[in-house]
N, C-alpha and C positions, 0 to 999 in steps of 0.2 A: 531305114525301116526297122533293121534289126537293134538299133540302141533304140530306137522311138514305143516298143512293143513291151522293154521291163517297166520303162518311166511310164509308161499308162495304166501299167498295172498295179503301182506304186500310187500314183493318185485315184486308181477305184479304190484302192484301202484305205486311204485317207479321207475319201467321199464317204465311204462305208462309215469310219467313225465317227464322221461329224453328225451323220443322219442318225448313227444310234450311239451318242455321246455319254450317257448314264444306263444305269442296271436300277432299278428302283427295288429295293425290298420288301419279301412278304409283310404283308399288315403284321403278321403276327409269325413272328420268325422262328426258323425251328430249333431246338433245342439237341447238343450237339456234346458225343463224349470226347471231353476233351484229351482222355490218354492216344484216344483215337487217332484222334487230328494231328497229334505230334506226333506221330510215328508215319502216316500217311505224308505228314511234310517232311519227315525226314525221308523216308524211302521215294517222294518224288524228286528229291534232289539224288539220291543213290543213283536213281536211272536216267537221270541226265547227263550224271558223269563217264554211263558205261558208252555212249557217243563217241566224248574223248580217247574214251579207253579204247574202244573199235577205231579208232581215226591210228593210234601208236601200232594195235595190231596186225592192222591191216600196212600202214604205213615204214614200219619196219621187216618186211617179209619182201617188199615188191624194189627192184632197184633205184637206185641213187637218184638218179635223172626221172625218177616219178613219185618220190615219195610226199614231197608237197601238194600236188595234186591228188595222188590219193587220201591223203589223209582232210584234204581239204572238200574231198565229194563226202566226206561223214559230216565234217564239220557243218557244211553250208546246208543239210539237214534239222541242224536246230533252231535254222534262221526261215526258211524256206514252209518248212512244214508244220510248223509252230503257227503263222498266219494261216495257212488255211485251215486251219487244226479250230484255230478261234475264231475264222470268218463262218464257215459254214459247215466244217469235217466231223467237231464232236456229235452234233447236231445230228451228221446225217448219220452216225454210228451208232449213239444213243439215245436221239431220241423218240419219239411216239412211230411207232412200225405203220409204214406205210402198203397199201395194199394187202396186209395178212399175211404174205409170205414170208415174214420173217428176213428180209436182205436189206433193206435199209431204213432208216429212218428219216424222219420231215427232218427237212431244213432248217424251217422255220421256228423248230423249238427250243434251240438254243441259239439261232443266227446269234453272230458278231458279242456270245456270251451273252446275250440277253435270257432271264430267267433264272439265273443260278444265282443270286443273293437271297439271302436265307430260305435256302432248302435246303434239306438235308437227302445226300444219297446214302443210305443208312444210320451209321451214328457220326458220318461227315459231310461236309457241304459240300454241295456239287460242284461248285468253284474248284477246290478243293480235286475232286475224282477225276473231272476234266481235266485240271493241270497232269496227275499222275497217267492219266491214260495217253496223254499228249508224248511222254517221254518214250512209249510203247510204238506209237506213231513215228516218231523221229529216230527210233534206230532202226525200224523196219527197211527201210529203204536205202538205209547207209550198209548194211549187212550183204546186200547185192553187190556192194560195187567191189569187192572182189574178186566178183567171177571175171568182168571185164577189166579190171584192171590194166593201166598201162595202153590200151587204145580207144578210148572213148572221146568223144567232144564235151568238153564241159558244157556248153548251152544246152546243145540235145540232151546231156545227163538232167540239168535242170525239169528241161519238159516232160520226160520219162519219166522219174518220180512224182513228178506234178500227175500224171498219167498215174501210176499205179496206187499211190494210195489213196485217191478217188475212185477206183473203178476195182482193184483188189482190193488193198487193204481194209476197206473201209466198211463195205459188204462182208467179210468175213469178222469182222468184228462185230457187226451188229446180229451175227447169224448167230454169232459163238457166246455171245456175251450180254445179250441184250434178254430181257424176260421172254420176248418174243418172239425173240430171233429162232430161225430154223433150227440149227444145232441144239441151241439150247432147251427149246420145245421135245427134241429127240431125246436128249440125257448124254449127246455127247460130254466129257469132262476136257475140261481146258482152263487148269488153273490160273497159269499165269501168259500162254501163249503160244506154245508148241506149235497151233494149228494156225492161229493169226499170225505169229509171228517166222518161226524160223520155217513152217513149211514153206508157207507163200514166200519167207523172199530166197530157200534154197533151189524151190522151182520157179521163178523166176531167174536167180542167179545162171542157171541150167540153159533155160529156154536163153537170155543174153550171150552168154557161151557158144550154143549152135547159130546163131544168129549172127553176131559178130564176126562170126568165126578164129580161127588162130591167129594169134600175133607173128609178123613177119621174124620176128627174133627168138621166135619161141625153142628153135633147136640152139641158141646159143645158150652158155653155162648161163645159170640165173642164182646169181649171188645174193639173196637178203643184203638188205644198204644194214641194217642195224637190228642186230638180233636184241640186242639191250633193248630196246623198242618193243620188240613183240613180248618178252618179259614185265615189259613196265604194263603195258598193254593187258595182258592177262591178268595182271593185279588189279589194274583197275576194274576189269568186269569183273573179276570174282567179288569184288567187295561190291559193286554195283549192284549184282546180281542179288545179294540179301534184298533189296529193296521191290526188283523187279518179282521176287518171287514170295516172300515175307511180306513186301507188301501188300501183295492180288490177295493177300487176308483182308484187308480193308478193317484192318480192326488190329489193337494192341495184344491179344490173348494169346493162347495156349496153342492156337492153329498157328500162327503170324511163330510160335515158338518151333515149333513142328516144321514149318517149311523150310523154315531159315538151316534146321537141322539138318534136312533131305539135301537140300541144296551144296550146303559145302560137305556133304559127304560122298553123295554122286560124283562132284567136279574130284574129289580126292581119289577114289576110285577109280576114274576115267582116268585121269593124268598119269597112275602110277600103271595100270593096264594096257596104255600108249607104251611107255616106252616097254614094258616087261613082254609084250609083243614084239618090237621092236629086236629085242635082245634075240627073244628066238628066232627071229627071222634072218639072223646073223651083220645085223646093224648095230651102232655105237648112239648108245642112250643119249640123247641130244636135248638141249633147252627147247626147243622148237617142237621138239615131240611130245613134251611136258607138256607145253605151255596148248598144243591144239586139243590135246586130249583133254586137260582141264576143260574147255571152253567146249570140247562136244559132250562132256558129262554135265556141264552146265545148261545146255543146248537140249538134253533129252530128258531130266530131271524136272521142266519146265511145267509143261503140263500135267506132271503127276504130285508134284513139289506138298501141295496141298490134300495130299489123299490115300500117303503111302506110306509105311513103317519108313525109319530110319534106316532097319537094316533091306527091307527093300530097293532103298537106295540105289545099296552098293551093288546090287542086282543090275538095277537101271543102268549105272556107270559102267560098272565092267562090261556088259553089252553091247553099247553105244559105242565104246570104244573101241572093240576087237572090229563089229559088224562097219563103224565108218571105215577104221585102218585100211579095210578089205576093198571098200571099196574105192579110198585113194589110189590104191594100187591097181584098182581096173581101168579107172580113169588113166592115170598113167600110160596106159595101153592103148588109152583109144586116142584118135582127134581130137578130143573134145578138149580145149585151152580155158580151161574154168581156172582162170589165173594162181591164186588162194585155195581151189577146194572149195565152195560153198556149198557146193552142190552136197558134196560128200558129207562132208561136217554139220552143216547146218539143216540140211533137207531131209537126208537121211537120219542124221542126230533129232529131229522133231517127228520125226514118223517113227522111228524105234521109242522114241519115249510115249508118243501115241499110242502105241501098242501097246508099252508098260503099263499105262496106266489102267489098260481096258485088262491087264491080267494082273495086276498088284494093287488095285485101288479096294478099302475098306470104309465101312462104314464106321468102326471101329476108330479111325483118325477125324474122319467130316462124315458127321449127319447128313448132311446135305448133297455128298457125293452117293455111290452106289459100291455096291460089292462085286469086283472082277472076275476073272478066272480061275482064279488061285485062291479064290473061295466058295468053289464050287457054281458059280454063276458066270452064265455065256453070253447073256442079253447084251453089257456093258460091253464083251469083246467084238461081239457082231457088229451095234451101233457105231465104232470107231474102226471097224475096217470100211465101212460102208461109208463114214465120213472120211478118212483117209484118200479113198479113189474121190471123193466128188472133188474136196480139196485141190488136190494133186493136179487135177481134169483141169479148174477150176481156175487155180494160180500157171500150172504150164501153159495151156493152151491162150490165156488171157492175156499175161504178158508177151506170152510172141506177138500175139497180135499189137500189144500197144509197143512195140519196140519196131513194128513195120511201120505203125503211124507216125511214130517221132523221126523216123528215119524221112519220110515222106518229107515234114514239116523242113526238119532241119538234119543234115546228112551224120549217122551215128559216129562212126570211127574218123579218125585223125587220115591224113596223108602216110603215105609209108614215111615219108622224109620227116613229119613231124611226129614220129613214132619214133623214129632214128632216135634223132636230137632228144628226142624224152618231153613227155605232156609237163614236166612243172615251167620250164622257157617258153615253150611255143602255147600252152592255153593261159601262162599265169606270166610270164615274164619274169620268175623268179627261179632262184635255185637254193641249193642246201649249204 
């Protein structure tokens, strides 16, 4: 039963295609700026690669005997989530808002990519916006698997993101991002993802964590397999991340210039404030401390990337980095086996930037954003605390739940003996 249940799933997708085998286009197609379009193609490939780049980061930090396996729960992300992304997910994220409330969209509006030859979603085709949103979709879900790292079942992992980014992600993205959507009806700001992206899968990765509970190995040393990994790793999302963040301009100009600016100036800030903490905390400046701290100034920069001075930035970063540091170090403290950090870094890194943006965001960078704190206006900071807790409420309490159903279907964690031996032999039959 259990091999008989992917090959069925594999031929509804292939029944799907046959039944809607063409995309026919508008009678009178729309008319499309082309600096646009190639920037948006290039930044969709930017954030396809930052996958890989998460699969090295993640896959160099966790030991020897699991590093294929981790890096292969990022990877099978681009394959996995990519199909439902184009059977029915853009669709239910973007298109026509169902019920008024602003939380999801018909299905049927984009099913199986149907409707997206010549239109345009601004001055690009919606073919086009979907593919990019698609890449937003496919590292959401890879960004968790470091909280459980090292004891998961890869099947159950499969059904678990199957689970969340239909029932999280997908809803928060139509709330945050859609004309209609809730959030966005509000005036919360979420440039490139903070609130869709790194909050939901840091509370997630959290809620996994208490769930799964500790690794049986977890009081032995935990030696990173390959620091050169998490190095390579971080290079990759940093340059990735121009695309995730420069490109949520959706357009070639002067913003898409501005963001690209915030963004590697946060992660600059972050990285060098990681370890310069560090130092005073009477530790030795490490690659690993570099490299986390880049990635949670990249993490909290997110959401503001598109609405904040440059030298606000460096605000954002240096922030994000002292306030995560702090709270690795509590984590530390407690039970809680959040493998990687995500919680810390990514959950906390997208709520501190959350908060930047509602005290550093100008009108002065985007028309189209609002005036923060820090310019004498409270509206914006109110509106993003109050979205913060639903969030939070929202992605914690949601994936526990969907982490007791997949447990239900198919059993979460490995055996202690197949935890021993290490998940890349016993779930993959392979090693390093």
């Amino acid at each position: 039963m259990k091999k008989i249940v992917p090959f069925g799933i594999l031929v509804i997708v292939v029944i799907l295609a046959l039944v809607y085998p063409g995309n026919v286009a508008a009678a009178k197609p729309a008319e499309f700026d082309k600096a646009d379009v190639a920037w948006l193609l290039i930044s969709t490939a930017l954030v396809l690669l930052m996958t890989p780049g998460l699969a090295f980061f993640y896959g160099g930090m966790v030991r020897k005997k699991n590093v294929i396996s981790t890096m292969l729960q990022s990877f099978v992300c681009m394959g996995l989530i990519t199909i439902i992304w184009v059977v029915f997910g853009f669709s239910m994220a973007f298109g026509t808002d169902v019920g008024g409330m602003g939380l999801i969209g018909n299905p049927k509006s984009f099913f199986m990519m149907q409707n997206t030859l010549g239109v345009s979603w601004g001055t690009i085709p919606v073919i086009l916006f979907a593919m990019f949103q698609l890449k937003f979709a496919v590292i959401t879900p890879a960004l968790i698997t470091g909280a459980f790292a090292e004891r998961i079942r890869f099947n159950s992992y499969l059904i678990f993101i199957t689970l969340f980014i239909i029932v999280i992600y997908i809803p928060l993205a139509h709330a945050t991002w859609h004309s209609e959507g809730l959030f966005f009806k509000m005036g919360v700001l979420d440039f490139a993802g903070g609130t869709v992206v790194h909050m939901s899968a840091g509370w997630a990765a959290l809620a996994s964590a208490l769930y799964l509970k500790k690794r049986n190995e977890v009081s032995e040393s935990h030696t990173p397999a390959r620091i050169s990994y998490v190095i390579l790793g971080t290079g990759l999302l940093w340059f990735g991340w121009f695309g995730f963040n420069a490109g949520s301009a959706l357009g070639s100009g002067e913003l898409a210039a501005t963001a690209l600016a915030t963004t590697t100036t946060a992660s600059a800030a972050a990285a060098m404030s990681w370890i310069f903490f560090d130092i005073l905390r009477g530790k030795k400046p490490s690659a690993m401390g570099a490299c986390i701290g880049a990635v949670v100034g990249l993490v909290a920069v997110t959401p503001a990337a598109g609405y904040i001075t440059v030298s606000s930035s460096l605000v954002v970063g240096i922030v994000a980095a002292v306030v995560s540091n702090l709270v690795v170090i509590w984590r530390s403290k407690t039970n809680i086996d959040d493998t990687l950090d995500v919680f810390p870094c990514h959950g906390v890194g997208g709520m501190v930037g959350m908060l930047m943006t509602g005290i550093f965001a100008t009108k002065a960078v985007n028309s189209a954003g609002a005036d923060g704190l820090a310019y004498g206006e409270t509206a914006l900071f109110v509106k993003h605390i109050i979205a913060l807790v639903a969030v939070s409420a929202f992605a914690f309490l949601g994936s526990f739940l969907l982490l007791k159903v997949t447990d239900l279907i198919s059993p979460l964690r490995v055996s202690a003996e197949e935890e021993a031996a290490g998940l890349d032999v016993t779930q993959h039959d392979e090693e390093l």
